[in-house]
Backbone as a chain_set.jsonl record, in Angstrom:
{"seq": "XXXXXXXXXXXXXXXXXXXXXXXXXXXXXXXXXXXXXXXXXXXXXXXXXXXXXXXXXXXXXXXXXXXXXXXXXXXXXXXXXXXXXXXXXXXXXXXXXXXXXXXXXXXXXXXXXXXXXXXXXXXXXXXXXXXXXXXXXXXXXXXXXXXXXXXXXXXXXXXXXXXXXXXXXXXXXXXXXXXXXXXXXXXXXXXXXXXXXXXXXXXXXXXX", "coords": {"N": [[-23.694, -43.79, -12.095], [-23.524, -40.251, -10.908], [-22.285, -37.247, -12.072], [-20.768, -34.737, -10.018], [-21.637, -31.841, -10.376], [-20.34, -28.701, -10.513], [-19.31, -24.9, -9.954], [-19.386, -23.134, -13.027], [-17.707, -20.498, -12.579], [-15.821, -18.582, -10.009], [-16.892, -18.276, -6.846], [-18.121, -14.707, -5.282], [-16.236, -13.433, -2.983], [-17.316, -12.141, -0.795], [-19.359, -12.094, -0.783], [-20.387, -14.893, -2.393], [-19.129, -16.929, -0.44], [-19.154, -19.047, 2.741], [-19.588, -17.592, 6.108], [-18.588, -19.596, 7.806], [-19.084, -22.662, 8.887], [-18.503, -23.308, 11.646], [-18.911, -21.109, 12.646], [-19.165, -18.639, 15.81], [-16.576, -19.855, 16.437], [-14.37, -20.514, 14.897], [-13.88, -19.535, 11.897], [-14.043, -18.765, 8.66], [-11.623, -16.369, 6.565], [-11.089, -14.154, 4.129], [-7.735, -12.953, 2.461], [-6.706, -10.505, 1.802], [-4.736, -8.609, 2.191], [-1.143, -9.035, 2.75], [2.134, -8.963, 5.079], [3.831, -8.732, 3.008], [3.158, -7.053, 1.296], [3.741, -4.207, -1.0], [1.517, -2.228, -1.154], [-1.378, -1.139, -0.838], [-4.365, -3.248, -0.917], [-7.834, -3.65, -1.67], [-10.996, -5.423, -1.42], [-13.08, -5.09, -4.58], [-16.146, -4.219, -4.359], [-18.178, -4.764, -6.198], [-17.442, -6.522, -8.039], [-15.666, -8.378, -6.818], [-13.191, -8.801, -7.002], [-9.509, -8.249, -6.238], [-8.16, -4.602, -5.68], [-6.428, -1.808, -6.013], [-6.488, -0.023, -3.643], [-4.14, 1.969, -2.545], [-0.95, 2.896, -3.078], [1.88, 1.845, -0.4], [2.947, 4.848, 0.78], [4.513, 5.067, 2.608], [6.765, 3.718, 5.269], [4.468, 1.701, 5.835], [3.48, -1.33, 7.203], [1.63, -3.945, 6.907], [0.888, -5.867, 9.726], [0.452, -8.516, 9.83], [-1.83, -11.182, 7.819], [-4.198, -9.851, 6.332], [-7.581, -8.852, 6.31], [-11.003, -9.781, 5.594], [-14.358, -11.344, 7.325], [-16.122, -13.619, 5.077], [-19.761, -12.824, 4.737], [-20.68, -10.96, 6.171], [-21.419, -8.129, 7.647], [-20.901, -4.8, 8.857], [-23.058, -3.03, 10.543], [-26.149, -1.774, 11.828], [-25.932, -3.572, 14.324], [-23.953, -4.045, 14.934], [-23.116, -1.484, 15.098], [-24.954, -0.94, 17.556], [-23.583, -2.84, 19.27], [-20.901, -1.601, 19.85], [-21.504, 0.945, 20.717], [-22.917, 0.067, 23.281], [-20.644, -1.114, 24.351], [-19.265, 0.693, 24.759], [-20.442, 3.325, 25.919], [-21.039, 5.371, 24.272], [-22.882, 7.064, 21.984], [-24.835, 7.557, 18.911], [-23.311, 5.901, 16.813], [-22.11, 4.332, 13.953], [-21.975, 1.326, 11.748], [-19.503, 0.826, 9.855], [-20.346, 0.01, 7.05], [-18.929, -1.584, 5.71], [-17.813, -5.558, 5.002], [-16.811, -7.179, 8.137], [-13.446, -6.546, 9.487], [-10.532, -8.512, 9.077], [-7.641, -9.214, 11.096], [-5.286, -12.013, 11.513], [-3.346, -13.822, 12.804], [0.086, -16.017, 11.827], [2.747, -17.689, 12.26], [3.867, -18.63, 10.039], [5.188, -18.249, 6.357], [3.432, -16.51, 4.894], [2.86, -15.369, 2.129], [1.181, -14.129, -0.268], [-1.797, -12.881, -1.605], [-5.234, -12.922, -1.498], [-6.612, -15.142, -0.69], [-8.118, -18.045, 1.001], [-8.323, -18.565, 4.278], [-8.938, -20.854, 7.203], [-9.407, -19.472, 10.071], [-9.156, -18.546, 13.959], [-10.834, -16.948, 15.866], [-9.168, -14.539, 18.689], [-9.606, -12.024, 19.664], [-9.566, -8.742, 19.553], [-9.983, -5.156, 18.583], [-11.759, -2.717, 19.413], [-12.499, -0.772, 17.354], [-13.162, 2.493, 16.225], [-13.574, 4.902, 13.612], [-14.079, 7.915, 12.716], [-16.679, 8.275, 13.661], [-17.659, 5.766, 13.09], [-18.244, 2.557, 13.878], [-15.548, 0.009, 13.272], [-14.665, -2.541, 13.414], [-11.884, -4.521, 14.276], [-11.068, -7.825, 14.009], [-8.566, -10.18, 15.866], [-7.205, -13.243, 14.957], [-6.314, -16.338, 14.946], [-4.114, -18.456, 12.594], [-5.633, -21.054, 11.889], [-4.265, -24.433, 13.221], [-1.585, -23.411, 13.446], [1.721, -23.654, 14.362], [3.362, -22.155, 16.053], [1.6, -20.177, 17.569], [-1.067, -21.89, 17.667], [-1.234, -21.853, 20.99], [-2.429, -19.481, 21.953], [-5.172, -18.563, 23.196], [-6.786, -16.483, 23.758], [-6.743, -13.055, 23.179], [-5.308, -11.863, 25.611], [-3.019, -13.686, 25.73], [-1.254, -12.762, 24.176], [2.002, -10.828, 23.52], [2.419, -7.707, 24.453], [4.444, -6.431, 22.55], [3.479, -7.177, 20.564], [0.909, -6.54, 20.494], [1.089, -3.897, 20.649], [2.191, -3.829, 18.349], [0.059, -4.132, 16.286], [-1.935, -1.755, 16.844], [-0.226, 0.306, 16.338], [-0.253, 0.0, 13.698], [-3.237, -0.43, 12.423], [-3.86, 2.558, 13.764], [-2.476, 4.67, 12.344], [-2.34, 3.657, 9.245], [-4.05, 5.233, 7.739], [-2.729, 7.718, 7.766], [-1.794, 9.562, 5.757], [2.17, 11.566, 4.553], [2.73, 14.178, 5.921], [-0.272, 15.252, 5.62], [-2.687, 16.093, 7.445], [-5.131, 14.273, 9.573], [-8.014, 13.024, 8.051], [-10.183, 12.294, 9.873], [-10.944, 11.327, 12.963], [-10.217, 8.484, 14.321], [-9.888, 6.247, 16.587], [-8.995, 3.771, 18.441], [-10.952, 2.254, 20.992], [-11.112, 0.72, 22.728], [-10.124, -2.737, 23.749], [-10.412, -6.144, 23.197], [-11.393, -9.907, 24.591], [-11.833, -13.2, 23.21], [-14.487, -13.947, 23.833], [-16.609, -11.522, 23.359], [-15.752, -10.877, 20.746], [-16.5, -13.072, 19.53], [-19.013, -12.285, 20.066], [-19.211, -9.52, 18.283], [-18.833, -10.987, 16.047], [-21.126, -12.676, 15.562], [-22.867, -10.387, 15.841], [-22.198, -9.183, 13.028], [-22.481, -10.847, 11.374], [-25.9, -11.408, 11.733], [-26.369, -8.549, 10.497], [-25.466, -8.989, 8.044], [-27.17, -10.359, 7.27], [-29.635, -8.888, 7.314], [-29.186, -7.057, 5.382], [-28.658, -8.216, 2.893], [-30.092, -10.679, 2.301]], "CA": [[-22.955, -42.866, -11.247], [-23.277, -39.673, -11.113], [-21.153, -36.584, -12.004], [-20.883, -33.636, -9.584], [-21.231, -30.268, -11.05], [-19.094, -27.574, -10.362], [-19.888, -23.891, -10.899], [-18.154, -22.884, -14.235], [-17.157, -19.543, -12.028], [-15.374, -18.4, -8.665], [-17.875, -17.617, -6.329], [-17.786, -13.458, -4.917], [-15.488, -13.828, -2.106], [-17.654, -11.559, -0.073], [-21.196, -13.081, -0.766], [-20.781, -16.586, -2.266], [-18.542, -17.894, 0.543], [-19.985, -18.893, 3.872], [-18.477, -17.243, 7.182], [-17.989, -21.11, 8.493], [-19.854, -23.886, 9.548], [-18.262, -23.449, 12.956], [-18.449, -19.966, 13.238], [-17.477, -17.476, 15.263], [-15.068, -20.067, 17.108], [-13.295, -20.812, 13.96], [-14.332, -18.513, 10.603], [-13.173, -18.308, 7.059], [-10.975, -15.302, 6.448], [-10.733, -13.712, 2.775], [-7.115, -12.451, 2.95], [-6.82, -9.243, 0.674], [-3.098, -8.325, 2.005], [0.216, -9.781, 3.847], [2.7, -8.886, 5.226], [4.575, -8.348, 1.914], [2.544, -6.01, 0.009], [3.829, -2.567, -0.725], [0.606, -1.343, -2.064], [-2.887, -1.315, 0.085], [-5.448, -3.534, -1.694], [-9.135, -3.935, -0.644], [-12.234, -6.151, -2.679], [-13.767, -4.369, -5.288], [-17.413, -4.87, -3.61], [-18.954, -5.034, -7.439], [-17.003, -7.72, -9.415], [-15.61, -9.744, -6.063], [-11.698, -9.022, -7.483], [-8.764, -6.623, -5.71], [-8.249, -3.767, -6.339], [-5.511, -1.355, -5.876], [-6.922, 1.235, -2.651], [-3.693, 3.116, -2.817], [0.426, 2.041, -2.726], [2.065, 2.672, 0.498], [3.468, 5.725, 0.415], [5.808, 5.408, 3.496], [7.177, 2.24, 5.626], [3.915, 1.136, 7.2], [3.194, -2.367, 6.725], [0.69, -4.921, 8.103], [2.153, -6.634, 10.261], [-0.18, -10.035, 9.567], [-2.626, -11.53, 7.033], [-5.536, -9.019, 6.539], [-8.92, -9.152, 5.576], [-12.647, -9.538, 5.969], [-15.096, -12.258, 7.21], [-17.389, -13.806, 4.142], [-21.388, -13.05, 4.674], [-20.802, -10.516, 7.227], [-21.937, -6.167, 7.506], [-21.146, -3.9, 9.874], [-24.755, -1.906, 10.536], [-26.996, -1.449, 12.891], [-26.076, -4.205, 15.082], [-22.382, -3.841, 15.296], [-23.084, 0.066, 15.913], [-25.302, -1.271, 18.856], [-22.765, -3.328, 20.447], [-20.208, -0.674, 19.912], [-22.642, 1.763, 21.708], [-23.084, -0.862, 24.571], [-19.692, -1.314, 25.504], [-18.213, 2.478, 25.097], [-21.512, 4.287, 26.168], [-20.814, 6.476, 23.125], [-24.3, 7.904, 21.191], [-25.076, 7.825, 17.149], [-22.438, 5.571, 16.122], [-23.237, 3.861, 12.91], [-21.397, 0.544, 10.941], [-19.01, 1.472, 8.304], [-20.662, -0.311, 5.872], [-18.152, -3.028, 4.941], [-17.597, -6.394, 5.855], [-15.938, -7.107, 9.258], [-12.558, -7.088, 9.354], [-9.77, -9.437, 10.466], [-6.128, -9.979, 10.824], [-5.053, -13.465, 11.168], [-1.658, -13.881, 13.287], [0.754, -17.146, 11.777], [4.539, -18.116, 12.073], [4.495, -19.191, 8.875], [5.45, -16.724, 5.555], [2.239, -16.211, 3.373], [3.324, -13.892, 0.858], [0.123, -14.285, -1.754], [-3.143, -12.724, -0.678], [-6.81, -13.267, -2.789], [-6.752, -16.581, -0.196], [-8.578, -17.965, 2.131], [-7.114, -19.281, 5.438], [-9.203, -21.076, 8.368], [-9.239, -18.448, 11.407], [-9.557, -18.719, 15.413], [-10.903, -15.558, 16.728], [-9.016, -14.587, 19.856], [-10.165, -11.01, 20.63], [-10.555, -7.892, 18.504], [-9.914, -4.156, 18.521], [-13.21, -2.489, 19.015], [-12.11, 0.954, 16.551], [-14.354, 3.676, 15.996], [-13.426, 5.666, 12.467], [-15.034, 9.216, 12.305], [-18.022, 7.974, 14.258], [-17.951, 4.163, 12.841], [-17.899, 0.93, 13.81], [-14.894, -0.781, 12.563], [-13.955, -3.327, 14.823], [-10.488, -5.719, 13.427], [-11.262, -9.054, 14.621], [-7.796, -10.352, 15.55], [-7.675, -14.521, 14.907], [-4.718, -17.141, 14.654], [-4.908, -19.508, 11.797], [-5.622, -22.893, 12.262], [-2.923, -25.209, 12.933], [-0.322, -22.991, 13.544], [2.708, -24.539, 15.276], [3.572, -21.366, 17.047], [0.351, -19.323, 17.915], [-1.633, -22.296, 18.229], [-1.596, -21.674, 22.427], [-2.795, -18.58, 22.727], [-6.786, -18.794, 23.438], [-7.251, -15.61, 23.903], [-5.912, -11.846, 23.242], [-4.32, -11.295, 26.745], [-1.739, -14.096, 25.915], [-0.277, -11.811, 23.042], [2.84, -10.023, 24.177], [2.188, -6.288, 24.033], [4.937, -5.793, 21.55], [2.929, -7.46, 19.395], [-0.545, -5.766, 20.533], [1.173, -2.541, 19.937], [2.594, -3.02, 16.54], [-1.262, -3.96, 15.52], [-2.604, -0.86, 17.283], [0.254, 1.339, 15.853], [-0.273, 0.126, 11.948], [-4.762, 0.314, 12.24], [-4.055, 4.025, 14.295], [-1.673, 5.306, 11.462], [-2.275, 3.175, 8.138], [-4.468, 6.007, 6.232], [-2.441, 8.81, 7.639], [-0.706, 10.206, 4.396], [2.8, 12.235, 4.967], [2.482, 16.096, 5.768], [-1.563, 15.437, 5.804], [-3.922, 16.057, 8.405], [-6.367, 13.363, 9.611], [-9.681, 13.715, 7.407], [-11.536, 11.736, 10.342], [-10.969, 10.967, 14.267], [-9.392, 7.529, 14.772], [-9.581, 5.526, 17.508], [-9.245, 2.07, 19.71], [-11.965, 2.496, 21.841], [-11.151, -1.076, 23.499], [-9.258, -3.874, 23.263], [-11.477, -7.243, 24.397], [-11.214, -10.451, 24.439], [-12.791, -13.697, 22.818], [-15.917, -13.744, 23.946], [-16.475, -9.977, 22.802], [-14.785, -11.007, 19.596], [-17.613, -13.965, 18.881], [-20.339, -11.097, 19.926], [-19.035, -9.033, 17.406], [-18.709, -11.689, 14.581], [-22.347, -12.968, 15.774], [-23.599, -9.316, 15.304], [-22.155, -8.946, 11.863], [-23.747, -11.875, 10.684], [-27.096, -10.288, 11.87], [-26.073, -7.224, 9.566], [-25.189, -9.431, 7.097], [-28.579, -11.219, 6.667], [-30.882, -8.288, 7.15], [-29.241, -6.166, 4.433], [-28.186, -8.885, 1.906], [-30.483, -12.136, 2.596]], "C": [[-23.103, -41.454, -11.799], [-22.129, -38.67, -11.044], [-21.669, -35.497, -11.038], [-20.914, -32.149, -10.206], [-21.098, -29.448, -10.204], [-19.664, -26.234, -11.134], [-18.782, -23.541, -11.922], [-17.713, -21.313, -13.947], [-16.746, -19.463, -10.705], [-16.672, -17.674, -8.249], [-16.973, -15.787, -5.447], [-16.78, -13.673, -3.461], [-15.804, -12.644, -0.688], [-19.088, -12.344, -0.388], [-20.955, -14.18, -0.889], [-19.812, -17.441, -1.272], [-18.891, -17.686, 1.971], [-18.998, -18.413, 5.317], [-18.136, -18.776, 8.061], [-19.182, -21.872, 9.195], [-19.537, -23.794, 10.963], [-18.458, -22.139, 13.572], [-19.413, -19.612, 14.547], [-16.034, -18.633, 16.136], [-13.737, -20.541, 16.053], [-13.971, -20.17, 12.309], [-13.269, -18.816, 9.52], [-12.698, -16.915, 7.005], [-10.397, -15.314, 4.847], [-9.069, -13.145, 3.076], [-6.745, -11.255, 1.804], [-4.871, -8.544, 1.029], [-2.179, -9.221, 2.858], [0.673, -8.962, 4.448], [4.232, -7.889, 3.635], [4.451, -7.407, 0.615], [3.116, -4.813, 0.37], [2.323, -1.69, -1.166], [-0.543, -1.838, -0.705], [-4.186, -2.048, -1.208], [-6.559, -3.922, -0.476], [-10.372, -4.614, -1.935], [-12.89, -5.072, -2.782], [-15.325, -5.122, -5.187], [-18.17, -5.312, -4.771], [-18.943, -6.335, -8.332], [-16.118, -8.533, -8.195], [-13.672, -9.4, -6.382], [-10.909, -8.384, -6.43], [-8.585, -5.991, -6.821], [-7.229, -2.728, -5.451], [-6.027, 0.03, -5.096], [-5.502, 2.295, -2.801], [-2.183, 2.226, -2.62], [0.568, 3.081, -1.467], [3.385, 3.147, 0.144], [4.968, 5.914, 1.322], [5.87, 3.891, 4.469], [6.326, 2.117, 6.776], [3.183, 0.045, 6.805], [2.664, -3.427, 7.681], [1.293, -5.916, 8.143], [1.613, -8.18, 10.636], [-0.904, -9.994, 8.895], [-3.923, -10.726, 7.518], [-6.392, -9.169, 5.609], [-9.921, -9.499, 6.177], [-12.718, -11.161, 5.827], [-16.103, -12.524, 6.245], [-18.82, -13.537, 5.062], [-21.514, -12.192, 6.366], [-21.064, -8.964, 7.2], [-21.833, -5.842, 8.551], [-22.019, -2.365, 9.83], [-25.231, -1.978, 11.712], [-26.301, -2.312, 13.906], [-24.443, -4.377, 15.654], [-21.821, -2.454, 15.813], [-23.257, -0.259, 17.475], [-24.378, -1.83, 20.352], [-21.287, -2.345, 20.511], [-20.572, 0.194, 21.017], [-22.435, 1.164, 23.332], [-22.132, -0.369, 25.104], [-19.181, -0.017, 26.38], [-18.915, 3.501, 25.423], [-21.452, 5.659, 25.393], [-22.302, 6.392, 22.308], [-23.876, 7.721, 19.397], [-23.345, 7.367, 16.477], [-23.138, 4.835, 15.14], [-21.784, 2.865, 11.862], [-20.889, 1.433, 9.747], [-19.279, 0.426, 6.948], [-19.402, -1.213, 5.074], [-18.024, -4.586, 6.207], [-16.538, -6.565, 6.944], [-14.826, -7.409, 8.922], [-11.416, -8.159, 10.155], [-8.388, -9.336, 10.012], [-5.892, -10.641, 11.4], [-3.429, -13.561, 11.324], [-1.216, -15.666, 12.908], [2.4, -16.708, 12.031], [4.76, -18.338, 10.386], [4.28, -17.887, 7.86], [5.111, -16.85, 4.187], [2.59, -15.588, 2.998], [2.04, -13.623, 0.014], [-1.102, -14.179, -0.614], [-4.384, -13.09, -1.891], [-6.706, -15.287, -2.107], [-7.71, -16.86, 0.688], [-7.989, -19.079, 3.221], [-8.731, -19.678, 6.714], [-8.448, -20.848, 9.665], [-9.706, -18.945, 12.643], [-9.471, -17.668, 15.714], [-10.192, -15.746, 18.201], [-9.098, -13.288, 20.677], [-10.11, -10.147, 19.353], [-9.754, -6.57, 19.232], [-11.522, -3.276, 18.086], [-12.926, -0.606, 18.896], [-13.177, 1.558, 16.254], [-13.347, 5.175, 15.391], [-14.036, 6.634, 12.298], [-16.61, 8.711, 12.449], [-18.646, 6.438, 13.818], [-17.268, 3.361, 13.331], [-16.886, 0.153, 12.757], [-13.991, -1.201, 13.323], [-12.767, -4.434, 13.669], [-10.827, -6.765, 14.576], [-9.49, -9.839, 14.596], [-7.954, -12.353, 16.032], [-6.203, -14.721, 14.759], [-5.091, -18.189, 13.586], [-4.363, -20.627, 12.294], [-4.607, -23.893, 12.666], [-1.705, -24.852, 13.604], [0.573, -23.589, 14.75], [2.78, -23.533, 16.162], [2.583, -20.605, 18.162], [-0.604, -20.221, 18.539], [-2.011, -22.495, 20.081], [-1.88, -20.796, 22.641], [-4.492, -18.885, 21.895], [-7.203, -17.698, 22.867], [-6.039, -14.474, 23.288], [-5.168, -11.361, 24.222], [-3.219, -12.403, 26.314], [-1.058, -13.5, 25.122], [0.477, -10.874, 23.996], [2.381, -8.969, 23.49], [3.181, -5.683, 23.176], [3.955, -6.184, 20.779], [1.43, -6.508, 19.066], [-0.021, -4.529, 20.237], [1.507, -2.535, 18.908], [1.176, -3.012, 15.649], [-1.612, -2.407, 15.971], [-2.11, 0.006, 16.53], [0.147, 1.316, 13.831], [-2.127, 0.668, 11.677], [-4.652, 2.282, 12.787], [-3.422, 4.879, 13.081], [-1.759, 4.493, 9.909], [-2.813, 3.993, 7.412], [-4.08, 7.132, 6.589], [-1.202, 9.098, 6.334], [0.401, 11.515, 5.36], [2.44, 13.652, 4.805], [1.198, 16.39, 5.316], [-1.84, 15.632, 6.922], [-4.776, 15.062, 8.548], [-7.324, 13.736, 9.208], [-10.664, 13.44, 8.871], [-10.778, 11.51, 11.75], [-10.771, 9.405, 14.486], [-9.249, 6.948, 15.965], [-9.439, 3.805, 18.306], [-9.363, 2.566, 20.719], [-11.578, 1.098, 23.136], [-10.361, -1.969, 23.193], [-10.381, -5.126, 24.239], [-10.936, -8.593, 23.948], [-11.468, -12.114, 23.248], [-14.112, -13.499, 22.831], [-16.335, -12.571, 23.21], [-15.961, -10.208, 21.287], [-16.598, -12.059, 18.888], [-18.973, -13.027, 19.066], [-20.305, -10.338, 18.4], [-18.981, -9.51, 15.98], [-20.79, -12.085, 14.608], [-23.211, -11.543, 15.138], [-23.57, -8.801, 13.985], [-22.682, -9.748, 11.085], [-25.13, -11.421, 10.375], [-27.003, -9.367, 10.988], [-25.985, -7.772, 8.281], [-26.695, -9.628, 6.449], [-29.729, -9.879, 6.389], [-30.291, -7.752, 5.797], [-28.848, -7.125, 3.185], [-29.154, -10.401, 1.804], [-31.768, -11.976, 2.206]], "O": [[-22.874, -41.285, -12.997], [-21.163, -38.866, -10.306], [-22.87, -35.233, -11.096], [-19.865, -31.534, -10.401], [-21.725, -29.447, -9.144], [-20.197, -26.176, -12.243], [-17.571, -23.632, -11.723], [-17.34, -20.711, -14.954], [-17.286, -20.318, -10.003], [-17.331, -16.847, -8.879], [-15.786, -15.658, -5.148], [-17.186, -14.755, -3.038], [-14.975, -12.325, 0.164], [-19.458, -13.354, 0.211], [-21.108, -14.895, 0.101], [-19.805, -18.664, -1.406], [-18.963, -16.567, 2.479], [-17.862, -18.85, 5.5], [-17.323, -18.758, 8.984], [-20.02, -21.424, 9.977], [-20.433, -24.275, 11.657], [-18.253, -21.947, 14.77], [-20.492, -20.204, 14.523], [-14.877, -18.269, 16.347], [-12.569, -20.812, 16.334], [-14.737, -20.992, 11.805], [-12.057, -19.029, 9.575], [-13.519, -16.135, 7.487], [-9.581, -16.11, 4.381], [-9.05, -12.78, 4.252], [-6.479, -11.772, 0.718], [-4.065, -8.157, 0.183], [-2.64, -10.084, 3.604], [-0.041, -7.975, 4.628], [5.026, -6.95, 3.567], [5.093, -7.134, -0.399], [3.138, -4.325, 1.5], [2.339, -0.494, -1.458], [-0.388, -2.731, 0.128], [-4.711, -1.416, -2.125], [-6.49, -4.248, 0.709], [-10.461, -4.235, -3.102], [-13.267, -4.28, -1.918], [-15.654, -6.189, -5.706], [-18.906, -6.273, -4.544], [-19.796, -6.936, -8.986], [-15.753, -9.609, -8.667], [-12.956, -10.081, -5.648], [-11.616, -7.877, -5.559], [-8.664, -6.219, -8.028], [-7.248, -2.847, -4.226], [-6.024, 1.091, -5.721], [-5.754, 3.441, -3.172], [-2.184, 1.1, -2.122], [0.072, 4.186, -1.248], [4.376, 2.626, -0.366], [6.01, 6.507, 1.042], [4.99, 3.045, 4.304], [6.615, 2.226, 7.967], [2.221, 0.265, 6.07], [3.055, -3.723, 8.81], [1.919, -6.636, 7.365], [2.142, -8.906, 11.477], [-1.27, -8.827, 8.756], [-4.522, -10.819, 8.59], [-6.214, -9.498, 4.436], [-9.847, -9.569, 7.404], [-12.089, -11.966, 5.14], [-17.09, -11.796, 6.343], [-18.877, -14.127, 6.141], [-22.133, -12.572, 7.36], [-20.61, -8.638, 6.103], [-22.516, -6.38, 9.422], [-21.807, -1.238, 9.38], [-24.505, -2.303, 12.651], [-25.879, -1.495, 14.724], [-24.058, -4.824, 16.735], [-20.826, -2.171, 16.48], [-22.438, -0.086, 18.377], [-24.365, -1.573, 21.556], [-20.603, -2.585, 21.505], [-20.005, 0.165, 22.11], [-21.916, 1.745, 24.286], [-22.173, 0.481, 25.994], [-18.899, 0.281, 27.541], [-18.398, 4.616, 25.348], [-21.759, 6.766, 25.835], [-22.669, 5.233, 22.115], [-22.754, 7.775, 18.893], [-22.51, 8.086, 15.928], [-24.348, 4.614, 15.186], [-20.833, 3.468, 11.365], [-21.42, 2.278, 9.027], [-18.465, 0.189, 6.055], [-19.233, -1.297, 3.858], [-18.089, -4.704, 7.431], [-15.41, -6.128, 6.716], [-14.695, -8.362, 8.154], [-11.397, -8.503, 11.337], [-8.013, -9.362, 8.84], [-6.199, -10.225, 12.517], [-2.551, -13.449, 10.468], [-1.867, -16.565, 13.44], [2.966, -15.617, 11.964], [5.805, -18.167, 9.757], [3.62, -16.88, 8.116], [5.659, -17.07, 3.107], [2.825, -14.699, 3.817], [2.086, -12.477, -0.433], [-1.378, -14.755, 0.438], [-4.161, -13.49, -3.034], [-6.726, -16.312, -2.789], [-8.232, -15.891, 1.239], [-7.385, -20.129, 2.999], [-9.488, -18.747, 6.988], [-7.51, -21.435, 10.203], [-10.628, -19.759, 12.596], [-8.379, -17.132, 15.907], [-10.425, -16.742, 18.886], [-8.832, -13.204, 21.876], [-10.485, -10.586, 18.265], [-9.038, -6.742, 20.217], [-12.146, -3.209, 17.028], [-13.032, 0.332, 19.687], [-14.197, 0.912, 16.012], [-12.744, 6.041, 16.024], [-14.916, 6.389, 11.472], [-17.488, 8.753, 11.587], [-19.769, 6.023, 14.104], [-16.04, 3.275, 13.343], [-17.26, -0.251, 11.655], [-12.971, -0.699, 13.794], [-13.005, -4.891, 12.551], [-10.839, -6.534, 15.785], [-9.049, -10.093, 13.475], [-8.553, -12.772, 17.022], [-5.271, -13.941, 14.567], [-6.186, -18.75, 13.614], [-3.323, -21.034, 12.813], [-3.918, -23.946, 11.648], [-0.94, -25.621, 14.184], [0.143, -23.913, 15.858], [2.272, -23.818, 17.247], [2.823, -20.504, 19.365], [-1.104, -19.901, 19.617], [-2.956, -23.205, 20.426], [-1.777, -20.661, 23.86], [-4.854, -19.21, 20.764], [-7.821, -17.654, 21.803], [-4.874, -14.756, 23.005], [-4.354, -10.479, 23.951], [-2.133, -11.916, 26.629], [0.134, -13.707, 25.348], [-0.024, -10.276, 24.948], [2.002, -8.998, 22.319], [3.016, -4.489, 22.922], [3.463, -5.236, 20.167], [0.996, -6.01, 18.027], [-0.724, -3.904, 19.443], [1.343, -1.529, 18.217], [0.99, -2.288, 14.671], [-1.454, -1.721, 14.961], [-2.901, 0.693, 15.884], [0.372, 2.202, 13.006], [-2.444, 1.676, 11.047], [-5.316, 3.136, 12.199], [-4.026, 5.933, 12.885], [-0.851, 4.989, 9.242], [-2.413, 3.928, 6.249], [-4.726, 8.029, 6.048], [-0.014, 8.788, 6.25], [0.013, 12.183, 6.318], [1.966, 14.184, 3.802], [1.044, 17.441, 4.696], [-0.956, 15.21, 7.667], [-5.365, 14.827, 7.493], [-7.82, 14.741, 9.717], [-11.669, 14.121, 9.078], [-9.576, 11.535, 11.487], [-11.737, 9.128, 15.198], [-8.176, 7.258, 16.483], [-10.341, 2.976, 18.426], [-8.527, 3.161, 21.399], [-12.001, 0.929, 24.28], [-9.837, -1.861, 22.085], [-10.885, -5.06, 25.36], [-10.107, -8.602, 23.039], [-11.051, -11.778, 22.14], [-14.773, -12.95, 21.95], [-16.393, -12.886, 22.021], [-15.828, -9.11, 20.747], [-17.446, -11.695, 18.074], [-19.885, -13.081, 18.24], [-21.162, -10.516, 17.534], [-19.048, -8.801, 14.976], [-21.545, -11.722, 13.706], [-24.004, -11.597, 14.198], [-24.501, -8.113, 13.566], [-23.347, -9.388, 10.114], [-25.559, -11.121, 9.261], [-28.1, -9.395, 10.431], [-26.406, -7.091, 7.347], [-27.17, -9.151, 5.418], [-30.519, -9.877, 5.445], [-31.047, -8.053, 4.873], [-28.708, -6.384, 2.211], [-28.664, -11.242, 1.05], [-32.551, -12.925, 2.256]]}, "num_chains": 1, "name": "protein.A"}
């Protein structure tokens, strides 16, 4: 009989873990914050760890499990379909992996996890001329969430408290916006699995 070996390290939690065997109708989701964090963390792209982007400074807090799809880039091909939808010119991937937040009932507190996601539509944002679409998913299982398919069954309180934390999360008090900010779109599934499909694509050419 043999023994299985095991790597004697955690794999990068942006490269060595796969975006899912099923994906995009059900994806792995890194989760880098909660609900319960006062501070903004984001993966340190070098060594795979968090890392402390900045504490928040004033009471604006994500209002579900956030974080990026493993083995995924937003580049060329996530500009493109950006482009497509919003007939907007020389947009260009912001260069990180796609992101997601990941709506449950239940009360994760501890992020550096990973949670099996159901894309159900997306926010297709455009950051000072980038591509940075939030893939919004339900995790797996969930007793409560589990019925909504799609992004139109979300009550619009809820679609606005996402809209109002991505539109305002890096405005600092008694600053100025460095960059132009927007939700360009709101879409549904389908549009949601385009967008995970195209980051894949991004993924492979620049990392594979």
């Amino acid at each position: 009989m043999t023994t299985k070996q095991y790597k004697p390290y955690l794999s990068h939690p942006w490269h060595g873990i796969p975006t899912g065997v099923d994906a995009p109708e059900i994806v792995n989701a890194f989760i880098e914050m909660t609900p319960a964090d006062g501070v903004k963390y984001e993966i340190d792209k070098e060594s795979g760890f968090l890392k402390v982007d900045r504490p928040q400074k004033f009471s604006n807090i994500v209002p579900a499990l956030y974080g990026f799809v493993p083995q995924t880039y937003c580049a060329e091909n996530v500009a493109q379909v950006c482009e497509m939808h919003t007939g907007r010119k020389n947009i260009k991937g912001d260069g990180d992996p796609l992101d997601i937040c990941v709506l449950t009932e239940r009360n994760i507190v501890q992020g550096y996890i990973l949670v099996p996601a159901i894309p159900i539509g997306g926010f297709r944002m455009i950051d000072g001329g980038e591509a940075d679409d939030k893939i919004i998913a339900i995790l797996k299982g969930d007793e409560v969430y589990q019925e909504w398919k799609t992004l139109e069954d979300c009550p619009d309180s809820l679609i606005n408290r996402l809209k109002h934390y991505f539109l305002t999360y890096k405005q600092m008090p008694g600053e100025e916006p460095q960059k132009t900010t927007e939700i360009a779109e709101i879409y549904g599934k389908e549009e949601a699995y385009e967008v995970i499909r195209s980051s894949q694509k991004d993924y492979a050419l620049h990392y594979q």
